[in-house]
C-alpha positions in Angstrom: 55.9 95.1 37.7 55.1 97.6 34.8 56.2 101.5 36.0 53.7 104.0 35.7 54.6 105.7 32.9 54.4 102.4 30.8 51.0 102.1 32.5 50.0 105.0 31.6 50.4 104.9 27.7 48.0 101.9 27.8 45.3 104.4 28.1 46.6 107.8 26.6 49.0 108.5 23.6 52.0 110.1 25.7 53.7 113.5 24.1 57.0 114.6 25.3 56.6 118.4 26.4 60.1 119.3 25.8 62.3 119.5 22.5 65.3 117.9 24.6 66.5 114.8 21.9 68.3 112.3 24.7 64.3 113.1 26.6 62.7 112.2 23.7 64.8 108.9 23.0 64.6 108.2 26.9 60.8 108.1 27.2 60.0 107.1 23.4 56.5 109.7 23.5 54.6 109.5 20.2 54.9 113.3 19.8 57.2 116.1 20.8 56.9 119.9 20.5 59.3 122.8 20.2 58.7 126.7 20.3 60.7 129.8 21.3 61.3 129.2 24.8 62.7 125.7 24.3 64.6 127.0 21.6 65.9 129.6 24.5 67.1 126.9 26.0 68.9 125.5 23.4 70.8 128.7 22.8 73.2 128.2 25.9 73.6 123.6 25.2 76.8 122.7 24.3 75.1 120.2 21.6 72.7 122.5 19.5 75.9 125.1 18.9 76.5 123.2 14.9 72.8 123.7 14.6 72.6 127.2 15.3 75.3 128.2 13.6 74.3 126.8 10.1 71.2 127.7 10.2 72.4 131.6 11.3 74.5 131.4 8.3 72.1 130.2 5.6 70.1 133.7 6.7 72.9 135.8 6.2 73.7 134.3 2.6 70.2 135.6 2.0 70.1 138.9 2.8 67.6 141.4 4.1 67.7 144.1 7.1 68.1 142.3 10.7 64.6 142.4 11.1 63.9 140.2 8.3 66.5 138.2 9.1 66.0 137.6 12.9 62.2 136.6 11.9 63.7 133.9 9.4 65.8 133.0 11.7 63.7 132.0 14.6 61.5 130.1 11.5 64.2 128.3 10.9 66.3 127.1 13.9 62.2 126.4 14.7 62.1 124.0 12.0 65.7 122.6 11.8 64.6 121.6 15.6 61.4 120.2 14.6 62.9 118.1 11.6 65.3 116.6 14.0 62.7 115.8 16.4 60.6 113.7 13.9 63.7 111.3 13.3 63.0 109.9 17.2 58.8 110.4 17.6 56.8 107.7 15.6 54.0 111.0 15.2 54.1 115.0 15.1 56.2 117.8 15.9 54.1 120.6 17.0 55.4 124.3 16.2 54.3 127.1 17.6 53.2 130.7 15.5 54.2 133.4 16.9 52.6 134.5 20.2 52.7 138.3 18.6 50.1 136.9 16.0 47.2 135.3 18.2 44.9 138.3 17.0 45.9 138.4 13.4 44.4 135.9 11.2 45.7 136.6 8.2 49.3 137.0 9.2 48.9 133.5 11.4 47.7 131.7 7.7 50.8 132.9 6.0 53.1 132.4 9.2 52.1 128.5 8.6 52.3 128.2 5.0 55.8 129.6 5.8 56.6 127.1 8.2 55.0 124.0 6.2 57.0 124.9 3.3 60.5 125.4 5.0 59.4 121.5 6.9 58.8 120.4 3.6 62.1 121.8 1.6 63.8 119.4 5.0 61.5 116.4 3.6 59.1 116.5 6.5 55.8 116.4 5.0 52.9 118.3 6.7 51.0 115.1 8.3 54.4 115.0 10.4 53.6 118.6 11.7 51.2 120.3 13.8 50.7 124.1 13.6 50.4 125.8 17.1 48.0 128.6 17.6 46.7 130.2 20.7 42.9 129.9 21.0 42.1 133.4 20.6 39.2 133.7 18.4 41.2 135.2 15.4 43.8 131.4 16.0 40.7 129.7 16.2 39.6 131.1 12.8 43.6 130.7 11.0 43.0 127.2 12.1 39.6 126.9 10.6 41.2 127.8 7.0 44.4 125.7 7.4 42.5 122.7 8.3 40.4 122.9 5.3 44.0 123.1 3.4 45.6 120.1 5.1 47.4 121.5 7.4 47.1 120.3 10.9 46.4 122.6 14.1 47.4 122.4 17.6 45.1 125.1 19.7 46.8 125.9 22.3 46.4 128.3 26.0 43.1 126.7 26.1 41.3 128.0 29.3 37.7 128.3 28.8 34.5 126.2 27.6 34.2 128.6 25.0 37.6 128.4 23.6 36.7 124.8 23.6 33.4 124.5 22.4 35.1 126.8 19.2 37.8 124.8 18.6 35.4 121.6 18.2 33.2 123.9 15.5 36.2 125.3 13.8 36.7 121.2 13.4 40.3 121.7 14.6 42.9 118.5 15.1 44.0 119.0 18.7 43.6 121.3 21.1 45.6 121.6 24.3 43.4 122.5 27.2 45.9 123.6 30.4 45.7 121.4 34.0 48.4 123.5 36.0 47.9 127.3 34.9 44.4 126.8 35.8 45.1 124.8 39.0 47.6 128.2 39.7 45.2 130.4 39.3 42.3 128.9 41.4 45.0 128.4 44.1 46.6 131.6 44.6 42.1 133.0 44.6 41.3 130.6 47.2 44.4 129.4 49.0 43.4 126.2 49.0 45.3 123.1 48.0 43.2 120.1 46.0 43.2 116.7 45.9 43.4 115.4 42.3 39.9 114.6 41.9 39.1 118.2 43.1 41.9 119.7 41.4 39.9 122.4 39.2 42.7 122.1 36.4 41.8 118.5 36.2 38.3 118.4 36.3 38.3 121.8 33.6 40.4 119.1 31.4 37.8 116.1 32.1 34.6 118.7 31.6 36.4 119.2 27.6 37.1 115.2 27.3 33.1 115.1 28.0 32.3 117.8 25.4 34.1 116.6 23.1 32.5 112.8 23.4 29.0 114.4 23.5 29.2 116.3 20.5 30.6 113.9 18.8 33.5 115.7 17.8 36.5 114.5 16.2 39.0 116.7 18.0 41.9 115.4 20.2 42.1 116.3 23.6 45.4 116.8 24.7 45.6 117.6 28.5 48.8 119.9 29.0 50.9 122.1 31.5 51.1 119.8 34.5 52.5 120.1 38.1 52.4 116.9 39.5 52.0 113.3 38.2 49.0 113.4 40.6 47.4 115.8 37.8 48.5 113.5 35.2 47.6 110.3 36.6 43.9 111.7 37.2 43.4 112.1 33.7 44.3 108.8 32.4 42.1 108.2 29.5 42.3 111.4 27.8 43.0 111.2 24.5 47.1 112.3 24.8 49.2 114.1 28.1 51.8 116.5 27.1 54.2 116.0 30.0 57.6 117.6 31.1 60.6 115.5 31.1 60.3 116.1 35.0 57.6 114.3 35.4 57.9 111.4 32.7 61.3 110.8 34.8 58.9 110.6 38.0 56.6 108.0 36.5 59.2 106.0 34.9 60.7 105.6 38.3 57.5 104.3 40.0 56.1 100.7 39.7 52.6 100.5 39.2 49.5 100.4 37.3 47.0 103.3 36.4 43.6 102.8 36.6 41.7 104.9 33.1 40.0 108.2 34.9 38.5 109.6 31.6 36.1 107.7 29.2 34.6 109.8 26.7 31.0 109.6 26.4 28.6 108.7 23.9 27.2 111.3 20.7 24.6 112.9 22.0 22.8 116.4 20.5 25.9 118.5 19.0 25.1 122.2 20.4 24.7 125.0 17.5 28.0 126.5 16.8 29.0 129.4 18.9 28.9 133.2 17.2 32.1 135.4 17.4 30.0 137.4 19.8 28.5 134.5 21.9 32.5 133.2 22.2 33.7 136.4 23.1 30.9 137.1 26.0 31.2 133.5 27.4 35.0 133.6 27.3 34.5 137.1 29.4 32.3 135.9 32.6 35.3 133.2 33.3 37.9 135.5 34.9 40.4 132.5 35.2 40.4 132.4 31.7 40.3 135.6 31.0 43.4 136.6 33.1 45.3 133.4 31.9 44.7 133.6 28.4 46.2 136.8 28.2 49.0 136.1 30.4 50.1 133.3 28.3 50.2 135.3 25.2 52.8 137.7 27.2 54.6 135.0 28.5 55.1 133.5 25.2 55.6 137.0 23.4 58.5 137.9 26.1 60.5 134.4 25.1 59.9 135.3 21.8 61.5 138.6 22.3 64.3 136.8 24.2 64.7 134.7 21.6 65.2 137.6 18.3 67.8 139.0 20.4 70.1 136.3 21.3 69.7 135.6 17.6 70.4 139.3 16.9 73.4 139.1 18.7 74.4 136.5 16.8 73.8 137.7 13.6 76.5 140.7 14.7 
């Protein structure tokens, strides 16, 4: 009998959430992702040491005060990650702009360009990478302009119909709407546990698969941050799972097959796009979305900061 993580792939594209290689070759995803907090990790492996190192000393042969230096830096142990990662994943690499910028358009546009261009001096050309923006409204608009240039996006911290319902206007490639930060949330309001079916992260993940079908929008729907393969098992059918090593090594341990728990309906009407100020007022009346949203901008901001000082440090 198959397991259930082969099961599973019959009905969703499977993405490893993780930047671990021997991962990545052990459950052969079609994407992968890396940003600052796996590169945090990667800062104390035995294995990533070489790695580090050369890429530490190609900034200091260029010169520039530490702070220049620390930003190229975390650009380019980012990339040098991301390059090796396309050598195992038949699709993308998604990589993440900084956290700091999710309210600065203009600096999110050039932050990509940068990191397109440094992908491509490594050969990786951009249809191998996805650029990963946080769905404020000023990401949503960055991705908006780099789509219209070729450039791929990845919207991620996705919390909200609205963010959503943006996204699919902005005519974005992927967004990443969350099941277990949601699920959290709802959890520690009501103290209730949920059965998958009732879980609200799931069924917030379902409500964007039927959005998404309705409108007729070309947008993948990537169903991320899970908790349990209960989560991920419930949304069988949507478009792609980004799921943690953890878990892949949970379903590739269980025989089994998975029945398909999200079909995307039929085009029907497509709504009229939503205004900065209808997006910003609808986004406001859901407090789980409000309160997780921002959190997730600080929780990627503080590995960020983590990050620029390890890499300070070893700069000297």
């Amino acid at each position: 009998m198959t397991t259930r993580l082969d099961a599973l792939k019959r009905h969703s594209l499977v993405v490893a959430d993780t930047g671990d290689l021997d991962a990545i070759q052990r459950y052969r995803p079609q994407d992968a992702t890396t940003n600052p907090s796996l590169l945090l990790k990667a800062f104390d492996l035995p294995g990533y040491q070489a790695l580090i190192d050369e890429e530490l000393a190609a900034v200091k042969a260029e010169g520039g005060d530490l702070p220049t230096r620390v930003e190229r830096a975390v650009d380019r142990l980012a990339v040098a990650k991301g390059a090796e990662i396309t050598k195992f994943v038949p699709g993308r690499v998604s990589t993440e702009v900084a956290a700091k910028l999710s309210f600065d358009t203009e600096a999110s546009v050039r932050k990509a360009f940068e990191l397109i261009e440094l992908y491509e001096r490594r050969g990786v050309g951009r249809e191998r990478v996805l650029i990963k923006l946080a769905s404020t409204w000023e990401g949503i608009r960055a991705a908006e302009r780099l789509e219209r240039e070729g450039i791929n996006c990845n919207l991620t911290l996705l919390f909200s119909d609205a963010q959503a319902q943006a996204c699919f206007d902005a005519g974005v490639y992927l967004v990443s709407p969350f099941v277990g930060r949601v699920t959290d949330w709802y959890k520690k309001e009501t103290g209730k546990e949920y059965a998958s079916d009732e879980d609200p992260g799931v069924l917030f993940v379902r409500g964007v698969c039927e959005r998404a079908g309705r409108g007729g929008f070309d947008t993948v729907v990537m169903g991320a941050s899970f908790r349990t393969t209960g989560q991920v098992l419930a949304l069988a059918g949507c478009h792609r799972l980004t799921i943690s090593p953890a878990l892949l090594e949970e379903l590739a341990g269980e025989k089994g097959d998975v029945e398909k728990r999200v079909v995307f309906p039929s085009p029907g009407e497509r709504p009229a796009p939503l205004s900065e100020a209808r997006f910003r007022w609808q986004h406001n009346q859901d407090a789980m979305a409000n309160d997780k949203l921002a959190e997730g901008i600080r929780r990627f901001a503080e590995d960020q900061g983590q990050l620029e000082r390890r890499i300070a440090e070893r700069l000297g």
